[in-house]
C-alpha positions as MATLAB code, in Angstrom:
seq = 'XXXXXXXXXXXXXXXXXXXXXXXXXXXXXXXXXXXXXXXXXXXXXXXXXXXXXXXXXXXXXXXXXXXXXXXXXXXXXXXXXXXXXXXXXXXXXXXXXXXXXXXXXXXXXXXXXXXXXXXXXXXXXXXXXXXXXXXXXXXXXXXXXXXXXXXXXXXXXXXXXXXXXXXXXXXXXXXXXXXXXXXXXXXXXXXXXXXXXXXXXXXXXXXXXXXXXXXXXXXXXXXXXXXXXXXXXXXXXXXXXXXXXXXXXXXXXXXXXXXXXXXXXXXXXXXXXXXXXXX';
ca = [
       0.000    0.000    0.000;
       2.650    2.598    0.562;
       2.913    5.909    2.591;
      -0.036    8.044    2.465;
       0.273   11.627    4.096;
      -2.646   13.812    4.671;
      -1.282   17.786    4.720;
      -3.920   20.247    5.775;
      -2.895   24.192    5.785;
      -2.642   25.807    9.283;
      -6.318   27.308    9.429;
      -7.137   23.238   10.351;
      -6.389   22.159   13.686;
      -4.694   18.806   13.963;
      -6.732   17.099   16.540;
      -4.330   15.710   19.609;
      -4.601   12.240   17.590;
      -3.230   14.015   14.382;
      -0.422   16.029   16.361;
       1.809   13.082   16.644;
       0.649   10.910   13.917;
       3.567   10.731   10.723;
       0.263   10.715    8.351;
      -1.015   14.507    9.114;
       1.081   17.523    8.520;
       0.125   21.293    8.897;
       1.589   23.479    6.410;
       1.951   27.243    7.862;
      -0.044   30.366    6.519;
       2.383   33.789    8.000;
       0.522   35.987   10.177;
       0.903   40.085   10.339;
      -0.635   42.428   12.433;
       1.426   45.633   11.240;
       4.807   45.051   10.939;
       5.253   42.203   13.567;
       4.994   38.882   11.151;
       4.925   35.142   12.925;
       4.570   31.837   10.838;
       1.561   29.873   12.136;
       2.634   26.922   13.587;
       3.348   25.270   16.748;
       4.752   28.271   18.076;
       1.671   30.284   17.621;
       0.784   32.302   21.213;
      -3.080   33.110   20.909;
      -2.750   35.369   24.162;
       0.399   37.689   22.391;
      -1.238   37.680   19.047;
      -4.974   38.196   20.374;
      -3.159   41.164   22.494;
      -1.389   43.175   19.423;
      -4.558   42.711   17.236;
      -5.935   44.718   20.321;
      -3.781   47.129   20.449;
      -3.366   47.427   16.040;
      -5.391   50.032   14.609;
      -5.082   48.300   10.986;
      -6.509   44.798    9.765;
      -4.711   41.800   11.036;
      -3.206   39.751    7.280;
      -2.522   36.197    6.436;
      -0.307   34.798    3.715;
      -0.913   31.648    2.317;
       1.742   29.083    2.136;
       4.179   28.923   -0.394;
       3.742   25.922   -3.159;
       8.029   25.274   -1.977;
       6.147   24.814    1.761;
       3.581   21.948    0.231;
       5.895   19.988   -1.395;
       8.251   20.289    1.481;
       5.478   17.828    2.541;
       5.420   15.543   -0.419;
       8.406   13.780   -0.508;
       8.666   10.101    1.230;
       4.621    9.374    0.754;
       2.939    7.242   -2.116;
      -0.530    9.162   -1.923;
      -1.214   12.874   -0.740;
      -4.105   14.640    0.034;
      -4.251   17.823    0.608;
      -6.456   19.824    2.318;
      -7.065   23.874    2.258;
      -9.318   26.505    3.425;
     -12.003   27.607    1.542;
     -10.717   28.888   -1.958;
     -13.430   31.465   -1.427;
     -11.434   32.928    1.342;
      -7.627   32.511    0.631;
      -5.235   31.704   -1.837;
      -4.162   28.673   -0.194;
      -6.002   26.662   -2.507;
      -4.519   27.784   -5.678;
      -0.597   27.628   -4.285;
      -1.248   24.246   -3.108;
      -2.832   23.103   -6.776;
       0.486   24.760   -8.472;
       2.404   22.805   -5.850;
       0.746   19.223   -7.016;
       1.219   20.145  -10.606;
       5.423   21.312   -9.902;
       6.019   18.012   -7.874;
       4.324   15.472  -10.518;
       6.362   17.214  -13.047;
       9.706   15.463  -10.751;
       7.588   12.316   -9.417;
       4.902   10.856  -11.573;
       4.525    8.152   -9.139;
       3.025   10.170   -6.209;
      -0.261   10.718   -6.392;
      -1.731   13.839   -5.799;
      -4.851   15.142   -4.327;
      -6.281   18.988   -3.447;
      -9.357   19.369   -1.516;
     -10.983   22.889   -1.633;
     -12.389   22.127    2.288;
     -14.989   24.578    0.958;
     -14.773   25.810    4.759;
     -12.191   26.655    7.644;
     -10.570   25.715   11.150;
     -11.894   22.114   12.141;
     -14.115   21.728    8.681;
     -10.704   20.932    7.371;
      -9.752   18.851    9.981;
     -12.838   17.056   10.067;
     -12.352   16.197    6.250;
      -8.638   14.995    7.590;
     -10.016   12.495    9.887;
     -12.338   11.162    7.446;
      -9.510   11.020    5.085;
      -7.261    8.957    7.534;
     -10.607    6.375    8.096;
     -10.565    5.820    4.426;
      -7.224    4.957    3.727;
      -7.303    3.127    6.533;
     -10.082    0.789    5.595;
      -8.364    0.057    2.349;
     -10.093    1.609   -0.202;
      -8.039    3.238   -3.448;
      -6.782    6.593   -4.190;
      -9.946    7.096   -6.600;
     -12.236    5.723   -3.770;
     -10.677    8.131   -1.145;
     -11.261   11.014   -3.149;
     -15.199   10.032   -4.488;
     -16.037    9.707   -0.473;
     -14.561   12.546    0.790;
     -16.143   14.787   -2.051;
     -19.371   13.333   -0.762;
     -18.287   14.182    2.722;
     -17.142   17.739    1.985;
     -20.913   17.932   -0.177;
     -22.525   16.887    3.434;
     -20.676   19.197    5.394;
     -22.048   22.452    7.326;
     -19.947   25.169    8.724;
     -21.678   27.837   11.290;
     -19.651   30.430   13.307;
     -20.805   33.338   15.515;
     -18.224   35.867   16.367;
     -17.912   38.638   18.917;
     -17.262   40.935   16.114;
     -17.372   40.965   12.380;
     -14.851   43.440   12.194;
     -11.882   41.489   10.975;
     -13.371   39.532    8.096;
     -15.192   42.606    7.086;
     -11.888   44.563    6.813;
     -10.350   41.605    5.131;
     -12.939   41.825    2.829;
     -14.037   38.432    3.402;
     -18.179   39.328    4.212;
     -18.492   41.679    0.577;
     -21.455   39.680   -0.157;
     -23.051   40.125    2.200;
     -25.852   42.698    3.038;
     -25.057   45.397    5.527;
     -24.805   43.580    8.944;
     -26.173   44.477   12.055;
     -25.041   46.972   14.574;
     -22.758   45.531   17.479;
     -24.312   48.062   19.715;
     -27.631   45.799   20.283;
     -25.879   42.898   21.233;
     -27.279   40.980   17.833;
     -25.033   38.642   17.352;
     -25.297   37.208   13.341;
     -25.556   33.550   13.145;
     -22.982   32.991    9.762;
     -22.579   29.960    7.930;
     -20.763   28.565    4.708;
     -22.636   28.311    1.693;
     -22.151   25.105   -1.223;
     -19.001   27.014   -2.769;
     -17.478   27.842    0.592;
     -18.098   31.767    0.676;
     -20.213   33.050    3.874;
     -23.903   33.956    4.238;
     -25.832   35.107    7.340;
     -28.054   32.154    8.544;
     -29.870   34.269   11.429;
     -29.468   36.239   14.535;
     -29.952   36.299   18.098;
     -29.566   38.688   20.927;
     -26.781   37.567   23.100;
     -24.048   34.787   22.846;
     -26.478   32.233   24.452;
     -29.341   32.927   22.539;
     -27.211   32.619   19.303;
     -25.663   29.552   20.266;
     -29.103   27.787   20.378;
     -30.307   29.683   17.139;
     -26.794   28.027   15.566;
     -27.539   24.596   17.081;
     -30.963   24.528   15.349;
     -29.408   25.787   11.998;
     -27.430   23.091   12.201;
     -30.161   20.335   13.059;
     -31.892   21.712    9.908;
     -29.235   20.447    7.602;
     -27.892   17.505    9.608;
     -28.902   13.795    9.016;
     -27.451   10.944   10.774;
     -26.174   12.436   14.011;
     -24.969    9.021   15.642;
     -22.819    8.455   12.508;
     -21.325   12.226   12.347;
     -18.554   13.640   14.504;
     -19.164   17.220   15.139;
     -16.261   19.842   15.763;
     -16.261   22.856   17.903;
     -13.502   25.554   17.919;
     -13.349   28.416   20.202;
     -10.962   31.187   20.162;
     -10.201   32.534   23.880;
     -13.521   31.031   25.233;
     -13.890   27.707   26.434;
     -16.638   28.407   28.834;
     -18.632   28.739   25.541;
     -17.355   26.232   23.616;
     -18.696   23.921   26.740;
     -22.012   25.930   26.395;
     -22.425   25.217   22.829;
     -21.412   21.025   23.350;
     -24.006   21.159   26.222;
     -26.532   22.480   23.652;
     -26.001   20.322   20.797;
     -26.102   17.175   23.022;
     -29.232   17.992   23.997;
     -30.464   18.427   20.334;
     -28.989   15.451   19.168;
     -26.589   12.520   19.930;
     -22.933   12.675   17.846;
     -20.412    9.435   17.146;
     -18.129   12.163   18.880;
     -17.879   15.434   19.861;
     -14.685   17.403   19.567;
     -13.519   20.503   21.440;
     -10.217   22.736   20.571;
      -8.681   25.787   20.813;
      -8.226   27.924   17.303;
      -4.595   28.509   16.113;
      -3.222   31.075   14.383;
      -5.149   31.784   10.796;
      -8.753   30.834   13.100;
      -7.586   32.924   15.577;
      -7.477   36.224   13.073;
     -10.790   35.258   11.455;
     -12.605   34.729   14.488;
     -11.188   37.214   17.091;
     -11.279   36.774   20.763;
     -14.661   34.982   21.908;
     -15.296   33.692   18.696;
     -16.577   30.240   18.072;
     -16.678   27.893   15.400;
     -19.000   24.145   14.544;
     -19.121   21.665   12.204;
     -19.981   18.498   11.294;
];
């Protein structure tokens, strides 16, 4: 069977199970809030970087990985798969297709694979783990790829965020109708939509109330609870990623339930107190 390596960009989270495991790599985007420039990777301080976003006047950037960094992750594996945030919302996507077509140019025997996540954070790392079960089982290269595009079809991605401010400044929300004022406490319930660009699903007032409007989006959409893992990502607020876990369990039982912190790219998107679920 070979080597297979799964290599999602840093806006996934490797679960703890992935951290450790020589099949799942993180590639890093670079962070810059002003001048001050960190790569995203197991180095990444939330507290320091949540702190000078604070104190920035300016729009916190990413920069996507160079194609050099993805096939840094290439060599010694039979079958890759790769795995990027929404192509909607960077250009990781496109730098790691050019870095597929560079290396088979050198290695026609490796296979190659890019998967436009078609979402974010633990959407990406979600389609990592299902990934990893496929392989495992045995099935092909071709197979692999067929499920997961099914999986990534079935896939929902909701977020609400303490503010807006940094996506709308990174021009990430332009399709969107004006929001809301923060001033009422209305907190917009967002989502991903099929081509991985972001709508406004609803809105609540308050962080609670939103959290149960979100858990209800997400019942609308989701079949099969007891065969889906669902993935929660907080950034700075674990007393509401607990919230939002005791919520959906009461909705609905999961195969699993996953809690982590955001890292660097998630971090940026969804500021301090900003949370993130999918399954």
């Amino acid at each position: 069977m070979g080597m297979y390596k799964i290599v999602i960009d840093s806006c996934g989270e490797l679960f703890d199970e992935m951290k450790n495991n020589a099949h799942f790599a993180n590639v890093p985007l670079t962070l810059e809030v002003g001048d001050w420039s960190i790569l995203d990777d197991a180095s990444f301080d939330q507290a320091e970087f949540l702190r000078r976003v604070e104190e920035y006047e300016g729009a916190p950037k990413s920069a996507c990985p160079s194609p050099s960094a993805y096939m840094a992750e290439m060599e010694d594996a039979d079958r890759v798969y790769i795995i990027t945030l929404s192509a909607q919302l960077s250009g990781s996507y496109n730098s790691a297709v050019l870095a597929k077509n560079l290396f088979e140019e050198d290695e026609e025997d490796v296979q190659i694979h890019v998967f436009d996540s078609k979402s974010a954070s633990i959407g990406q790392t979600l389609i990592g783990k299902k990934i990893a079960e496929l392989e495992e089982a045995g099935l092909s290269f071709e197979e692999v790829i067929e499920e997961t595009d099914k999986y990534i079809e079935s896939q929902h991605t909701f977020f609400v965020l303490e503010s807006l401010e940094t996506l709308r400044k990174a021009g990430r929300l332009s399709n969107l109708k004006s929001m809301i004022a923060n001033t009422l406490n209305i907190k917009p319930i967002m989502g991903s939509t099929e081509i991985g660009s972001i709508q406004q699903l609803a809105q609540a007032r308050g962080m609670k109330k939103a959290l149960e409007k979100m858990a209800e989006c997400m019942m609308e959409v989701t079949e099969n609870t007891k065969e889906r893992v669902l993935a929660i990502s907080h950034c700075n607020c674990p007393n509401t990623a607990a919230m939002l876990k005791e919520i959906v369990e009461s909705k609905a039982s999961f195969k699993d339930i996953i809690v982590v912190d955001t890292n660097g790219v998630s971090s940026m998107y969804a500021n301090d107190g900003g949370i993130i679920m999918v399954v």
